[in-house]
ZASE-427146 format. One record per residue (C-alpha): x, y, z negated; residue in one letter; residue number from 1. Coordinates in steps of 0.2 Angstrom, whole numbers. Last residue first. Layout:
BEGIN
     X     Y     Z residu num
     X     Y     Z      A NUM
...
END
This chain:
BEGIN
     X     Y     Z residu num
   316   850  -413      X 439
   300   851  -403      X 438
   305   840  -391      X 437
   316   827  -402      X 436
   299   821  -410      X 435
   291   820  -393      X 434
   300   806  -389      X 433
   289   795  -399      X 432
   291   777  -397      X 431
   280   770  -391      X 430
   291   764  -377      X 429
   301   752  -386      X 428
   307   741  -373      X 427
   315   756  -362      X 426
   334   752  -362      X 425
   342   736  -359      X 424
   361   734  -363      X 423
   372   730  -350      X 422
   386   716  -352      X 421
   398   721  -342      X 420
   407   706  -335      X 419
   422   714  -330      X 418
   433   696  -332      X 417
   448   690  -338      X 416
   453   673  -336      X 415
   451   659  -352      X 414
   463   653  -363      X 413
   470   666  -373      X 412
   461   681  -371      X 411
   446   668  -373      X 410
   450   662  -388      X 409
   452   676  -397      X 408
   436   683  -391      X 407
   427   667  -399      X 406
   433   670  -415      X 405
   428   686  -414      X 404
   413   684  -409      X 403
   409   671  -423      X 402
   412   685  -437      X 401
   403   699  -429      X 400
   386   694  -428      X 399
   383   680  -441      X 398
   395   690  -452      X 397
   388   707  -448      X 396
   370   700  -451      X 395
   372   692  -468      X 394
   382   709  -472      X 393
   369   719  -466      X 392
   355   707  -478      X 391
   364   713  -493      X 390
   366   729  -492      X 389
   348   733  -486      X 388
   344   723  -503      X 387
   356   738  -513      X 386
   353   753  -501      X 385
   333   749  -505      X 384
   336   749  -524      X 383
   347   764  -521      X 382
   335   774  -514      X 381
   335   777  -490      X 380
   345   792  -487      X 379
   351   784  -469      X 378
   368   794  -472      X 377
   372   790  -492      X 376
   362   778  -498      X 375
   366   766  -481      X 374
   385   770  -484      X 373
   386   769  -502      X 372
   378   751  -499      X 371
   387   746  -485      X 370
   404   750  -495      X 369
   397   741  -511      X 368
   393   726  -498      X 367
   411   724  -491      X 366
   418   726  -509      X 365
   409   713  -513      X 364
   413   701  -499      X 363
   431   705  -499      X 362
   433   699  -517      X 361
   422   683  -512      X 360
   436   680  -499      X 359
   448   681  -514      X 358
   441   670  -524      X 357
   439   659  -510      X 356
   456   658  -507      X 355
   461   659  -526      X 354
   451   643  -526      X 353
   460   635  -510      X 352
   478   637  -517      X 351
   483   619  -515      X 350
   496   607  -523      X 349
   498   592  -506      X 348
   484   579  -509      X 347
   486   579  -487      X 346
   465   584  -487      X 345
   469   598  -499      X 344
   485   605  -492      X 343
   475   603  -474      X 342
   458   612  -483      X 341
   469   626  -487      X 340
   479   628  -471      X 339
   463   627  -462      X 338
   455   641  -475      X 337
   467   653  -470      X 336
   466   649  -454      X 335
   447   653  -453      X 334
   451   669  -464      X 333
   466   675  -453      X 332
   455   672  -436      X 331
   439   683  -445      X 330
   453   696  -448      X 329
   458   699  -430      X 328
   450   716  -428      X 327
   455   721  -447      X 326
   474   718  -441      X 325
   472   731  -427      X 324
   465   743  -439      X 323
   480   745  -450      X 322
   491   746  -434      X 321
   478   762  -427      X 320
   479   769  -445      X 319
   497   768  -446      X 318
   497   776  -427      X 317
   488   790  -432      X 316
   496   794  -450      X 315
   513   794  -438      X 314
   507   807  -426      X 313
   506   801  -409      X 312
   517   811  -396      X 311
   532   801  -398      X 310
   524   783  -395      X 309
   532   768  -401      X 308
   517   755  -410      X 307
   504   761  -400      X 306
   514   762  -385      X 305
   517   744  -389      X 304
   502   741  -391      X 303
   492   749  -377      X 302
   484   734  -368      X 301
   484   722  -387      X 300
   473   737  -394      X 299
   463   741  -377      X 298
   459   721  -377      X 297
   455   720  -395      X 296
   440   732  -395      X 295
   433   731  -378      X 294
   431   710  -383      X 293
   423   715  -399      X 292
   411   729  -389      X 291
   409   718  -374      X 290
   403   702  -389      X 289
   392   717  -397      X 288
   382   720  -381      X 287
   380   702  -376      X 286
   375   695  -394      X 285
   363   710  -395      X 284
   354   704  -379      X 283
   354   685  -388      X 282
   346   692  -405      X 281
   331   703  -398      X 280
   327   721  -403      X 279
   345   732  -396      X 278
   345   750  -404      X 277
   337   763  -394      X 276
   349   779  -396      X 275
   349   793  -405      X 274
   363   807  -404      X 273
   368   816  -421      X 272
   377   834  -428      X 271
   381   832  -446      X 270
   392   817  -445      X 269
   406   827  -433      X 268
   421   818  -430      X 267
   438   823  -422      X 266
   450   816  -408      X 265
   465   824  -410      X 264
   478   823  -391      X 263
   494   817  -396      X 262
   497   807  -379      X 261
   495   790  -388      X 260
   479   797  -397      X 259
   469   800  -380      X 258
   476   783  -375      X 257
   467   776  -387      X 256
   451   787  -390      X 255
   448   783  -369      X 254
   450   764  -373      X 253
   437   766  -387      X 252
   426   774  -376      X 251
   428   763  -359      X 250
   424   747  -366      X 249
   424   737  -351      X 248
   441   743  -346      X 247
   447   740  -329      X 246
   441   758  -323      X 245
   451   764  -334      X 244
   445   784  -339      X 243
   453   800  -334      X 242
   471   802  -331      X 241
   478   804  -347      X 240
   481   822  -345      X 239
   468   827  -334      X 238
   454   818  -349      X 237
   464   830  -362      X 236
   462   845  -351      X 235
   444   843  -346      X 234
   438   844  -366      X 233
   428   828  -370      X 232
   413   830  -381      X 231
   405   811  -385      X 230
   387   809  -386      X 229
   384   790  -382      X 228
   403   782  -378      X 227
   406   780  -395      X 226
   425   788  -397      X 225
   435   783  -410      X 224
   445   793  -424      X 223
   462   788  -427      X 222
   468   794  -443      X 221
   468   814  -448      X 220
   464   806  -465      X 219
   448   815  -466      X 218
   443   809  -449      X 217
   449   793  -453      X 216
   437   792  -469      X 215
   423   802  -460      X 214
   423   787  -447      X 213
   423   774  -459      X 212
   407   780  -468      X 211
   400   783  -449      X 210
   402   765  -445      X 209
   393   760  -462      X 208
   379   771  -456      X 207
   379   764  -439      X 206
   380   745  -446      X 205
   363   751  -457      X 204
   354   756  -440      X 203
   361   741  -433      X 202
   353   731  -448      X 201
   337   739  -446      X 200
   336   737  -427      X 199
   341   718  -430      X 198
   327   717  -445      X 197
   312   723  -434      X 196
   307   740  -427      X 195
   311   753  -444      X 194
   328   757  -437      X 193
   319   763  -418      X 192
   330   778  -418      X 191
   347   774  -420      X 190
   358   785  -424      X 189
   374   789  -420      X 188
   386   801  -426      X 187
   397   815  -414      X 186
   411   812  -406      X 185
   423   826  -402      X 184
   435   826  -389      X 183
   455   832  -385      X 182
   459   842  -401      X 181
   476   850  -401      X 180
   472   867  -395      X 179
   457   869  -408      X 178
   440   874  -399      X 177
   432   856  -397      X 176
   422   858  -416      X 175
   415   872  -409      X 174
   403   862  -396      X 173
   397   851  -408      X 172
   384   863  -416      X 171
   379   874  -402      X 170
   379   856  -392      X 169
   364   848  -401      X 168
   354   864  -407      X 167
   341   856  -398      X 166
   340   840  -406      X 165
   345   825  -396      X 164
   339   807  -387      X 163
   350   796  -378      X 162
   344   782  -368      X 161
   352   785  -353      X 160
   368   786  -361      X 159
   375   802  -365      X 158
   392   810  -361      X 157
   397   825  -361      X 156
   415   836  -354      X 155
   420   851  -356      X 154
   428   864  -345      X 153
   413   860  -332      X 152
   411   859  -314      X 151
   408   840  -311      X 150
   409   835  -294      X 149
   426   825  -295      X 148
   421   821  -311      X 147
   404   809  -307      X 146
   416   797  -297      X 145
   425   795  -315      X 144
   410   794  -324      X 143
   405   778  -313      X 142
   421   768  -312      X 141
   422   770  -330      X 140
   405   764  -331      X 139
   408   749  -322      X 138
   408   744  -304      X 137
   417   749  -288      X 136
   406   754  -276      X 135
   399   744  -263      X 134
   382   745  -267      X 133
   384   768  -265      X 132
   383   778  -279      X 131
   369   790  -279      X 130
   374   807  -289      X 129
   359   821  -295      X 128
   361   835  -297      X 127
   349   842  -313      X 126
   352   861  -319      X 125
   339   868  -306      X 124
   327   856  -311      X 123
   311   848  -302      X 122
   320   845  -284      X 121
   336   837  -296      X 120
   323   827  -306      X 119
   315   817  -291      X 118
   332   813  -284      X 117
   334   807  -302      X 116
   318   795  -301      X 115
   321   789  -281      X 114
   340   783  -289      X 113
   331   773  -304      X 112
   320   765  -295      X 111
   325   746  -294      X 110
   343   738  -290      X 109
   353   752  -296      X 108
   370   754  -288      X 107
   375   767  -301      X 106
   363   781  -301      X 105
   372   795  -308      X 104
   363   808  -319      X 103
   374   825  -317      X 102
   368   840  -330      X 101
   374   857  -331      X 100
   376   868  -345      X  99
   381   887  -350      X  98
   370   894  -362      X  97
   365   881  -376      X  96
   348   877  -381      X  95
   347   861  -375      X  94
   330   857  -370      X  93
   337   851  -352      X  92
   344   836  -363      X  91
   325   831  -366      X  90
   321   831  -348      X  89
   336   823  -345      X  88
   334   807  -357      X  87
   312   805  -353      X  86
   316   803  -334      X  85
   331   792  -339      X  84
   320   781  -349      X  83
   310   767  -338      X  82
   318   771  -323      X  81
   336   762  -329      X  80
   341   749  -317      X  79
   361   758  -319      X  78
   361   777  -326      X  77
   374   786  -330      X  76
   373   804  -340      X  75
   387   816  -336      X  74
   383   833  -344      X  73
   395   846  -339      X  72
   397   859  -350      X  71
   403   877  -347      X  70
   415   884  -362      X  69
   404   890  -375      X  68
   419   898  -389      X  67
   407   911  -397      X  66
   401   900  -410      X  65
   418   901  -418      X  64
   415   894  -434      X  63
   427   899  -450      X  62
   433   886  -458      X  61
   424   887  -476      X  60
   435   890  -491      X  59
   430   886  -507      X  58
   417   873  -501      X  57
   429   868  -486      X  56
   443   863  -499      X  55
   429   853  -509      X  54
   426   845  -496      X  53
   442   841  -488      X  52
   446   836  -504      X  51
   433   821  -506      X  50
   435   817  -488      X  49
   454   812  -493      X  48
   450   805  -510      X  47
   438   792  -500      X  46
   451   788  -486      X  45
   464   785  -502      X  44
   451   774  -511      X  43
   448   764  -496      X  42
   468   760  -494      X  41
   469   757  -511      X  40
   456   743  -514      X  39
   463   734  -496      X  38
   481   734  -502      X  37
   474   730  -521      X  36
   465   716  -515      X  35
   478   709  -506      X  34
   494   711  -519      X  33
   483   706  -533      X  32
   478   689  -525      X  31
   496   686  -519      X  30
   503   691  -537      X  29
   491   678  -544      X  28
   494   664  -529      X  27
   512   664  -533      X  26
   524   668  -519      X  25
   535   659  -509      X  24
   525   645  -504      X  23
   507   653  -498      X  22
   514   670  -493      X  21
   526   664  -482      X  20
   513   652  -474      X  19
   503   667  -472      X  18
   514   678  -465      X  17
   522   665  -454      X  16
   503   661  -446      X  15
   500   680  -446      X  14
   516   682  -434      X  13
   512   669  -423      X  12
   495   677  -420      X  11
   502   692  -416      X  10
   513   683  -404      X   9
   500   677  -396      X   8
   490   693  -395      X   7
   504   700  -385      X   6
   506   685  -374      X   5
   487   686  -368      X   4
   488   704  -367      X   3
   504   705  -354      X   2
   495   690  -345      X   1
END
């Protein structure tokens, strides 16, 4: 209810905004008043990590590869014995000291708990954790069964389909050190890009992802978690009382109320985790529509506290505000444009060109962003960055742009459920795991 109310009033809010901005101020200055906003706003981020560059090239932080607090390696597993076998055996090639790993079966329905069992007898460093059918279900549920055996000062977390160099955790591992930081996330890649168009186009969604990332990072905005290869110190995860279980994007929920009780959560591009991206239209749809849903339910959850909070920093919580109005954006375009097409329809004077004008002005600068970001982190030339560019975009508003209309909708009108929406792992077998072997 609280949520439902919450996003209605935001709602409310845009619709004065809007109706405001459309007969109290001329379309020009409203056109240059956006644009300028959003143009400002990415240059600033881009400045930031531009100095924090060059401030590290003339003087480097000095890395303290000495700090190896013990790891716990939670990674959990649900109808998943195509790939986990594959996932531990390559996390066991970590080459970092002090490590344990804990794969939890969670009330699989095929092998996947007589495959761990198999791999704790095989490995020291394995135990493995079997989760009873009558569990509660989720992965929050899941990690936070998996803490009450874990012995480790920091906390990992892979999915079962992660794959990682060796040098994996002697990397990431210092970036946890500082007092004030409370996890680390580290970029993802996905390793099948060059499967079909969807892989390609999450591959380049990721690079655009990490773009932003960096920014906030650079900022000392509100980094987020992913879920697949994020470092969680103990202390941090005690203070806000673990993960909700009645979340189903437990990540992004986590890097919220990290943030609200002051805790720095940091980025780390150099240092990567690979996953299996999603190969067929409808299974992607599933993934993404928890991922939207995740997304505007924690935001509209913590709000207020988002909005108050003593312990958040105050570039945190504009960041986090920024970001809130970015979620919803698809339902300020499509009432945008209904206001419009009423004005037209009713012969009433109209602003629907400098509308579109300035929707195309978001377009472009959309596809310069995503084709920095594909040049820049999936090292493809520019030519290739340019006609990648252009088919992400298609694919992020056939993806993105109807889920969140539909998200909206149902916080409003419909009841909330803990449908999961489990991704399938395992389909591209050929792939080489090898690779990540021999790293």
């Amino acid at each position: 209810m609280k949520e439902r109310v919450v996003l209605l009033v935001i709602i409310a809010s845009l619709w004065v905004f809007l109706f405001i901005f459309q007969n109290y101020m001329p379309t020009f200055w409203a056109l240059v008043f956006l644009c300028s906003f959003m143009v400002v706003y990415a240059i600033y981020m881009q400045i930031a990590f531009k100095h924090q560059k060059r401030k590290l090239k003339k003087k480097p932080v000095e890395i303290n590869y000495n700090y190896k607090p013990f790891v716990s390696i939670l990674i959990p597993s649900h109808n998943e014995q195509s790939v986990i076998a594959k996932t531990v055996e390559n996390v066991l090639n970590l080459e970092y000291p002090r490590f344990e790993v804990i794969v939890i079966d969670d009330r699989s329905s095929d092998n996947t708990g007589l495959v761990i069992k198999e791999l704790e007898e095989k490995y020291e460093k394995v135990t493995a954790m079997i989760r009873p059918k009558t569990s509660f279900p989720g992965k929050s549920a899941v990690l936070n069964d998996a803490m009450s055996i874990a012995k480790g000062e920091a906390i990992l977390v892979f999915d079962s389909d992660a794959r990682v160099d060796k040098d994996f955790l002697t990397n990431l591992v210092p970036m946890l050190e500082q007092k004030d930081v409370g996890a680390v996330q580290s970029r993802k890649v996905i390793m099948n890009a060059s499967y079909n168009f969807l892989t390609r186009c999450q591959n380049n969604e990721y690079a655009m992802d990490t773009h932003f990332q960096v920014g906030r990072d650079a900022v000392k905005g509100a980094v987020e978690l992913r879920g697949n290869g994020e470092l969680l110190k103990r202390e941090a995860l005690v203070d806000i009382n673990g993960w909700n279980n009645y979340t189903i994007t437990d990540d992004l929920d986590m890097s919220t109320r990290m943030q609200i009780k002051g805790w720095d959560v940091r980025f780390c591009p150099d240092v990567c985790v690979y996953e299996e991206g999603v190969t067929r239209f409808f299974p992607l749809l599933r993934q993404r529509r928890r991922w939207v849903e995740g997304s505007i339910r924690r935001y509209l959850e913590n709000f207020i506290d988002v909005l108050f909070s003593k312990d958040m920093s105050l570039r945190v919580s504009l960041d986090m505000t920024a970001y809130i109005t970015e979620v919803i954006m698809p339902f300020w375009v499509m009432s945008e444009i209904c206001f419009q097409a009423f004005r037209v329809i009713k012969g009433y004077e109209n602003n629907i060109l400098s509308s579109l004008f300035v929707l195309f002005l978001i377009g472009v600068c959309f596809w310069l962003v995503a084709t920095y970001s594909i040049k820049k982190y999936n090292n493809e030339s520019l030519i290739n960055s340019i006609f990648q560019a252009v088919e992400t975009s298609v694919y992020l508003i056939i993806v993105w742009f109807p889920l969140a209309m539909f998200i909206v909708y149902k916080i409003i009108f419909m009841k909330k459920s803990m449908n999961w929406g489990k991704t399938d792992h395992g389909s591209i077998l050929q792939q080489d795991n090898k690779v990540f072997a021999n790293k």
